[in-house]
DSSP file (Angstrom, degrees, kcal/mol; ACC not computed):
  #  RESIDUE AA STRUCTURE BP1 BP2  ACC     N-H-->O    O-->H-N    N-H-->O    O-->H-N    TCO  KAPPA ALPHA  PHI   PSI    X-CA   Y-CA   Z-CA
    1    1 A X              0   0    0      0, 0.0     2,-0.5     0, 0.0     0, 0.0   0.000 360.0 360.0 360.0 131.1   14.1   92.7  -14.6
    2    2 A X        -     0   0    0      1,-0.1     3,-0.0     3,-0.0     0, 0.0  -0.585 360.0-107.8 -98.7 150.9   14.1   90.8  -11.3
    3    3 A X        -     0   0    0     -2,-0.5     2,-0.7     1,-0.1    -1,-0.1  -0.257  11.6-122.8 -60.9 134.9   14.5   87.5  -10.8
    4    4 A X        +     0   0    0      1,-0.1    -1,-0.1     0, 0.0    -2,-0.0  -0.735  33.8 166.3 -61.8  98.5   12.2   84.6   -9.8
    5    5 A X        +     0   0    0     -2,-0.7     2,-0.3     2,-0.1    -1,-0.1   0.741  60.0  63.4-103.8 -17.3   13.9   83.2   -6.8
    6    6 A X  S    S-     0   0    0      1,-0.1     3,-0.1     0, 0.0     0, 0.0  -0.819  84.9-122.0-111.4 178.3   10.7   81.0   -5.6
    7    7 A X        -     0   0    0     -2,-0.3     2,-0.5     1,-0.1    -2,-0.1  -0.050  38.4 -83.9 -95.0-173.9    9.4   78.2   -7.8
    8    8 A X    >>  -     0   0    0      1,-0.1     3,-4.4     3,-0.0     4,-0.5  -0.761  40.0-111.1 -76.3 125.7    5.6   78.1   -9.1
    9    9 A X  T 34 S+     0   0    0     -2,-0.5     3,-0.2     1,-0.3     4,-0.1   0.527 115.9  54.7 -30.4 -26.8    3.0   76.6   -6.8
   10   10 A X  T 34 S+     0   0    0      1,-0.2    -1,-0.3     2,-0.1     3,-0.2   0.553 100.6  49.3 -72.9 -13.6    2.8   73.9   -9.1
   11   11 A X  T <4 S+     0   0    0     -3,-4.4    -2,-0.2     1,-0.1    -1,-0.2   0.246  87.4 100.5-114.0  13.7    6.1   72.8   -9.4
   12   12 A X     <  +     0   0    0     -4,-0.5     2,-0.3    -3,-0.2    -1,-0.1   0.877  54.7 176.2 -48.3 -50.0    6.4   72.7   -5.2
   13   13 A X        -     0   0    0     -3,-0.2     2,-0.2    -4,-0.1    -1,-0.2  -0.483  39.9 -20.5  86.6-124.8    5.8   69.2   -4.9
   14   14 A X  S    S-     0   0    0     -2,-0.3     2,-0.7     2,-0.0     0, 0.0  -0.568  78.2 -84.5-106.0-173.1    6.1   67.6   -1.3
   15   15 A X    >   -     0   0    0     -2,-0.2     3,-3.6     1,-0.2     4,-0.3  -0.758  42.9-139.3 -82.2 108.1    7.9   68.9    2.0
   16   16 A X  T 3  S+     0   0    0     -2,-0.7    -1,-0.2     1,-0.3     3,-0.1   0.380  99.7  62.2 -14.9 -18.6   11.9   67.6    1.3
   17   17 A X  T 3  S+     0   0    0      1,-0.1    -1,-0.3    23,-0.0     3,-0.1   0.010  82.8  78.4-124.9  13.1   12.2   66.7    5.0
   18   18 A X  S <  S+     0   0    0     -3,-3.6    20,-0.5     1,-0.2     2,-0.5   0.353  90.1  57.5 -86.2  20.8    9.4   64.2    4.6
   19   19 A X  E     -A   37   0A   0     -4,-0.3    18,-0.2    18,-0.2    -1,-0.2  -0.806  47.4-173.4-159.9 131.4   11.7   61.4    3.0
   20   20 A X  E     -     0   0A   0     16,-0.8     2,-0.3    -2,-0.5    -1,-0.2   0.906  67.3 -36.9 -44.0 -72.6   14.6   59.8    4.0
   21   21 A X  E     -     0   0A   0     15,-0.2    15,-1.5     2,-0.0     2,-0.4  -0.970  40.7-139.5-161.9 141.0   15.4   57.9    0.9
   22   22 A X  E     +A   35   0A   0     -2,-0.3     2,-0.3    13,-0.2    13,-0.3  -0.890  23.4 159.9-129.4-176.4   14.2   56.0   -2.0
   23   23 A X  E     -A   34   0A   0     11,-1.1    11,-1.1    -2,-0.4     2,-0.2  -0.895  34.3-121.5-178.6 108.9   15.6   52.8   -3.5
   24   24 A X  E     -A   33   0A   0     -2,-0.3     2,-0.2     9,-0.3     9,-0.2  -0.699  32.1-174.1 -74.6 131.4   13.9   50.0   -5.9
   25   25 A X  E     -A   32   0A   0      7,-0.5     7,-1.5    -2,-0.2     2,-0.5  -0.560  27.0-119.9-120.0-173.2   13.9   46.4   -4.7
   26   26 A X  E     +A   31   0A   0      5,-0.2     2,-0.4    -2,-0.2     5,-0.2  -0.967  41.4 155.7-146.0 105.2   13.0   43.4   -6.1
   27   27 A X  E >  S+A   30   0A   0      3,-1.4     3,-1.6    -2,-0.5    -2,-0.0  -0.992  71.8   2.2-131.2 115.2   10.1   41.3   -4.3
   28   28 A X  T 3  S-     0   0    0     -2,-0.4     3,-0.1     1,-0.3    -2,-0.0   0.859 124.9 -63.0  76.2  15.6    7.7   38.8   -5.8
   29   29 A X  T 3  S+     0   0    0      1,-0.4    -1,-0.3     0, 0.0     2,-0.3   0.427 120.9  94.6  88.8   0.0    9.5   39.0   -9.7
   30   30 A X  E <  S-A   27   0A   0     -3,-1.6    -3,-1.4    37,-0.0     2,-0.4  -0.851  80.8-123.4-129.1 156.7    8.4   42.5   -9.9
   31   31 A X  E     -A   26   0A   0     -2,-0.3    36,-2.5    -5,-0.2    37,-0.8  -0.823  30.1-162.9 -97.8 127.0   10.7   45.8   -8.9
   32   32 A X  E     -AB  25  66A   0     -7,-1.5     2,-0.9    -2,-0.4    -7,-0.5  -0.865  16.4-132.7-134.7 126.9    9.1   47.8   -6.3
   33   33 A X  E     -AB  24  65A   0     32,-2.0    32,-1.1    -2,-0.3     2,-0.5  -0.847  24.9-172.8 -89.9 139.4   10.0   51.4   -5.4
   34   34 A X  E     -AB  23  64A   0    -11,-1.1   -11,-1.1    -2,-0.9     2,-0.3  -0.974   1.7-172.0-146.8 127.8   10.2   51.8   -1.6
   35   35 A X  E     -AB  22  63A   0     28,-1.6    28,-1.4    -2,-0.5     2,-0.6  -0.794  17.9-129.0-140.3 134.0   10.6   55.0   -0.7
   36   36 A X  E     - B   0  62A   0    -15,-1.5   -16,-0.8    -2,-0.3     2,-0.5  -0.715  26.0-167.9 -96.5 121.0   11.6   56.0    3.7
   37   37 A X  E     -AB  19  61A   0     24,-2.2    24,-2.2    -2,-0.6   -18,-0.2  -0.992  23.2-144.8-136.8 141.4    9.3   58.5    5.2
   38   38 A X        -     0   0    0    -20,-0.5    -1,-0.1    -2,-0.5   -19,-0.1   0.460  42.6-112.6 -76.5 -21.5    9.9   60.0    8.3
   39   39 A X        +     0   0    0    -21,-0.3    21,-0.1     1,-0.1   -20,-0.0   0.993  52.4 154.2  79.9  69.3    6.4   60.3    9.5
   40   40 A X        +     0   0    0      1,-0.1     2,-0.5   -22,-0.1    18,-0.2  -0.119  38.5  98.5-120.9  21.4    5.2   63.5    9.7
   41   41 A X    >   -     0   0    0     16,-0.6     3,-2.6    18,-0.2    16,-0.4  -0.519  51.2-166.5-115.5  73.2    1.8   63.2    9.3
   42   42 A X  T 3  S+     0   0    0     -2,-0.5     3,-0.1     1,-0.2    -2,-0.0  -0.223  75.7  31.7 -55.0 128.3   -0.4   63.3   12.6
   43   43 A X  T 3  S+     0   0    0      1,-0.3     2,-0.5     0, 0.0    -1,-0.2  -0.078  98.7 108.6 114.8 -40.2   -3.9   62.3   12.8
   44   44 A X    <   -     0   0    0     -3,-2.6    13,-3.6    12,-0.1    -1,-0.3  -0.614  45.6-173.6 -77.9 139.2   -3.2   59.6    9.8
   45   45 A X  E     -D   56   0B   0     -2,-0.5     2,-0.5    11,-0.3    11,-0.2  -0.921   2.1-156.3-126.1 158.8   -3.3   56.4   10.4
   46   46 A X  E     -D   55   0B   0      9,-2.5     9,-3.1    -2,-0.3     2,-0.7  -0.956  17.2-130.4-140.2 161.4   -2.4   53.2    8.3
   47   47 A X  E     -D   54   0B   0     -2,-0.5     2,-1.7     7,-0.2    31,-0.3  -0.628  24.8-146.9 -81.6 106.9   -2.7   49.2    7.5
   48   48 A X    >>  -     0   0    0      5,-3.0     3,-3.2    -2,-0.7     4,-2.6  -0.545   3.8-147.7 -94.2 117.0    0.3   47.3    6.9
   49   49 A X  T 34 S+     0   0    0     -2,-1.7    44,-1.0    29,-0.4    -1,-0.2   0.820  93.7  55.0 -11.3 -55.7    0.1   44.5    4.4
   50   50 A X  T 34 S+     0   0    0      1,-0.2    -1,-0.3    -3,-0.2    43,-0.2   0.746 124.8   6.8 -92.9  -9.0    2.1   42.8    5.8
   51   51 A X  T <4 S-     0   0    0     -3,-3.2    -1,-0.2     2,-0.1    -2,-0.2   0.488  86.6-123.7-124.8  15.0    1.0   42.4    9.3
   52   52 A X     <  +     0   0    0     -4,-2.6     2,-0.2     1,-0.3    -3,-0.1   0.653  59.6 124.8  68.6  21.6   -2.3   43.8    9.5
   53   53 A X        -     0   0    0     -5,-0.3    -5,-3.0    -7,-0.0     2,-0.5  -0.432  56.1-110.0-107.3-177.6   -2.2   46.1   11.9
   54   54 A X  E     +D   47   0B   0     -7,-0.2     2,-0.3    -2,-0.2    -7,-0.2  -0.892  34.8 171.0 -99.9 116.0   -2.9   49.8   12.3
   55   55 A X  E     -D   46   0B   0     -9,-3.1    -9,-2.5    -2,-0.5     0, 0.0  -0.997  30.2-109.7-146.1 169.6   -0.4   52.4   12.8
   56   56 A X  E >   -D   45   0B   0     -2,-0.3     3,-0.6   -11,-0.2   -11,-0.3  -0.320  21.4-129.2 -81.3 150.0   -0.1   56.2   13.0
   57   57 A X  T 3  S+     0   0    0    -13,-3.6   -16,-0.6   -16,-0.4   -15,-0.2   0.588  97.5  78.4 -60.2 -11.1    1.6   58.3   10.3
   58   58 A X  T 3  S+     0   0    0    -17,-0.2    -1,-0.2   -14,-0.2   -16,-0.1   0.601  82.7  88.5 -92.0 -16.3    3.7   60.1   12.7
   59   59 A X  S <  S-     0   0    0     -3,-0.6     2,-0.4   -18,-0.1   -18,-0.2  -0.291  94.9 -97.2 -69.7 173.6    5.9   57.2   12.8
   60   60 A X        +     0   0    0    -20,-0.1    21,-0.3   -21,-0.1   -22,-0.2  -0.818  62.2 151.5 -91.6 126.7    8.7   56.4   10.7
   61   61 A X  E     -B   37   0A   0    -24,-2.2   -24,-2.2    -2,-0.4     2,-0.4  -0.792  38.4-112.7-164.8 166.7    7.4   53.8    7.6
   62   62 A X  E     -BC  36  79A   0     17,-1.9    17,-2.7   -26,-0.3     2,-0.3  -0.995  18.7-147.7-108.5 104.3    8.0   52.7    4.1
   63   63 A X  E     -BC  35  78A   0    -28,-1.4   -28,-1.6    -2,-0.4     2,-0.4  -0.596  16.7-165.6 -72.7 134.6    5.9   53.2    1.3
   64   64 A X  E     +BC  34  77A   0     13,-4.3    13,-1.1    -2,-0.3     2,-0.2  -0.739  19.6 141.9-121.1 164.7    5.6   50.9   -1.6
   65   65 A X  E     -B   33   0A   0    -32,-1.1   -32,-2.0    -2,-0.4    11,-0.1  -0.724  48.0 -69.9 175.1 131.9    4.4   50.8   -4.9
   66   66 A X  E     -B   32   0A   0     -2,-0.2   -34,-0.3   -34,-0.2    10,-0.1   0.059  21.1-142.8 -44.7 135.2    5.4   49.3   -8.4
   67   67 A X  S    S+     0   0    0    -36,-2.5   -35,-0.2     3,-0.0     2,-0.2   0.923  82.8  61.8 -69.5 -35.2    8.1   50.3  -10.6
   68   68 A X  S    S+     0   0    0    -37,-0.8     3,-0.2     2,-0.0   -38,-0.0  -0.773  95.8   1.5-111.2 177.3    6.1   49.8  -13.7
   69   69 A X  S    S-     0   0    0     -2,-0.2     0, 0.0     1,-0.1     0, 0.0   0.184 113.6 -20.3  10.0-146.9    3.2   51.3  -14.8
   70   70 A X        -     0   0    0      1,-0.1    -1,-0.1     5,-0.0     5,-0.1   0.690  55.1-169.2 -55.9 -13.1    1.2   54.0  -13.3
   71   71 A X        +     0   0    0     -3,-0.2    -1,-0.1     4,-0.1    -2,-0.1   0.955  31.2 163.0  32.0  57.0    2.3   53.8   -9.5
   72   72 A X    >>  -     0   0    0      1,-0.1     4,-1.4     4,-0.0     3,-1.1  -0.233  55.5 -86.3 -86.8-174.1   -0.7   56.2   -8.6
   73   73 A X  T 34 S+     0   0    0      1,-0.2     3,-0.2     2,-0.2    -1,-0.1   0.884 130.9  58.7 -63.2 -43.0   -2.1   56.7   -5.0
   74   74 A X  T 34 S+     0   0    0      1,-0.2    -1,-0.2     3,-0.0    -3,-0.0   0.652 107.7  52.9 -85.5 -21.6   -4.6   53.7   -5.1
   75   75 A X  T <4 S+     0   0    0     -3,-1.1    -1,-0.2    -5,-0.1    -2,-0.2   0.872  91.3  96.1 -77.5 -39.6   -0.7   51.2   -5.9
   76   76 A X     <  +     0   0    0     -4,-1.4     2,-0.6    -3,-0.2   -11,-0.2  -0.090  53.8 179.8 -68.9 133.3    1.0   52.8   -2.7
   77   77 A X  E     -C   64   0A   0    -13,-1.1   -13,-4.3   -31,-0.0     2,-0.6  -0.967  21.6-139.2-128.8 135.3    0.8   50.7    0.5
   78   78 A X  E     -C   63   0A   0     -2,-0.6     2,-0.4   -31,-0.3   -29,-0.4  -0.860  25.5-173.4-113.8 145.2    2.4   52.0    3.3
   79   79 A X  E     -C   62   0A   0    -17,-2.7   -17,-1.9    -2,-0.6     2,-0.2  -0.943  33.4-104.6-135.1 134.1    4.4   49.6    5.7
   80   80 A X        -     0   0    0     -2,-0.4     4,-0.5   -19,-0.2     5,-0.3  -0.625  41.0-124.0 -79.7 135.2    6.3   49.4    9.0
   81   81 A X  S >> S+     0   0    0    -21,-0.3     3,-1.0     1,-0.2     4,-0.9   0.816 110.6  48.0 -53.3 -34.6    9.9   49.3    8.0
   82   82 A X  H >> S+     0   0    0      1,-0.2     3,-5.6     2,-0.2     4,-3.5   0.986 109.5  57.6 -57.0 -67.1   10.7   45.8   10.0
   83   83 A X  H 34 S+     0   0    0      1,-0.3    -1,-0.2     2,-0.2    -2,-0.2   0.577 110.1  39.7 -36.8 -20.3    7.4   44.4    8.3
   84   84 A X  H X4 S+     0   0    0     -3,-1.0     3,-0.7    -4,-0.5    -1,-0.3   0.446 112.7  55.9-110.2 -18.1    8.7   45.0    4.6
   85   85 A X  H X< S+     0   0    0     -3,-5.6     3,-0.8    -4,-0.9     4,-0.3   0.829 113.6  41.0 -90.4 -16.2   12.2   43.9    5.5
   86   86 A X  T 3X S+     0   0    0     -4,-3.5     4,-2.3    -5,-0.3    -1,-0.3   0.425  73.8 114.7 -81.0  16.0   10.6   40.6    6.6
   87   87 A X  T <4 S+     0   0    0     -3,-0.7    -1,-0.2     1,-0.3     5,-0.2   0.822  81.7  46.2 -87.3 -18.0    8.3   40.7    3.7
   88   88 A X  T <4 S+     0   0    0     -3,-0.8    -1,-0.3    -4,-0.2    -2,-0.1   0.954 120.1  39.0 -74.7 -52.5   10.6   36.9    2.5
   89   89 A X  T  4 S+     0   0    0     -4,-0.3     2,-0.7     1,-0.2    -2,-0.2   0.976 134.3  25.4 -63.2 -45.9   10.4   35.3    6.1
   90   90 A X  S  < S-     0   0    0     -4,-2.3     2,-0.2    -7,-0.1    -1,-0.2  -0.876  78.8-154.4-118.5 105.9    6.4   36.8    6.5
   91   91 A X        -     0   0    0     -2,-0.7    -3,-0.1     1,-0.2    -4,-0.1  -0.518  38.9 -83.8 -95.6 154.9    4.6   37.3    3.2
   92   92 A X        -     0   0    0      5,-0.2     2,-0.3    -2,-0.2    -1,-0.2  -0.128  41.9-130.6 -55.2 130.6    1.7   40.0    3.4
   93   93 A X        +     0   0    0    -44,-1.0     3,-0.3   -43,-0.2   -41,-0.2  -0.823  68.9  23.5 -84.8 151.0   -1.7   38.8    4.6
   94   94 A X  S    S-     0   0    0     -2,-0.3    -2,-0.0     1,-0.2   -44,-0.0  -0.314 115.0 -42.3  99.7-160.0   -4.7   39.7    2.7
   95   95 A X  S    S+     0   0    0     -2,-0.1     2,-0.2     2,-0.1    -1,-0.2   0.624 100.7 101.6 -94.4   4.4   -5.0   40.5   -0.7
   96   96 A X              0   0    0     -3,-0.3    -4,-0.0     1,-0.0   -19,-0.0  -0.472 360.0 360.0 -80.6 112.1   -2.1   42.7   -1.1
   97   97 A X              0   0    0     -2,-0.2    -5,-0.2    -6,-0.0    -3,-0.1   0.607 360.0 360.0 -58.5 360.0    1.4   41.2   -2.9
């Protein structure tokens, strides 16, 4: 019988070479997953909390999102990595923890 050497279309997931690393921190009493992405996405662009600006996906950013409960797409904020390391010195603007 021959073997299945690639996985199921479902169980693909995302591309392995978009993220660096991910790591839980601890901001604001709550544990936060923050997760390194390389920026490989051209043509998206996004708001970071924490300073309000606009910036392209193709950059190198940080995604964030709670460690508990659902941590779906609508929790995830994506952040330029300086802004999130500042996130004690410079607390997000807006409505966003």
């Amino acid at each position: 019988m021959p073997r299945a050497n690639r996985r199921r279309r479902d169980q693909r997931g995302l591309d392995p070479g978009l993220f660096v690393r991910e790591s839980r921190e601890r901001h604001a009493g709550e544990i936060w997953v923050v997760r390194q992405v390389a920026g490989r996405e051209p043509g998206r662009r996004y708001l970071c909390p924490g300073c309000q600006q606009m910036f392209a996906g193709e950059s190198a950013h940080v995604v964030v999102w709670p460690a508990e409960g659902l941590g779906g797409v609508t929790d995830r904020r994506h952040w330029h990595t300086t802004c999130w390391r500042a996130r004690d010195r410079r607390p997000p603007r807006g409505a966003y923890r």
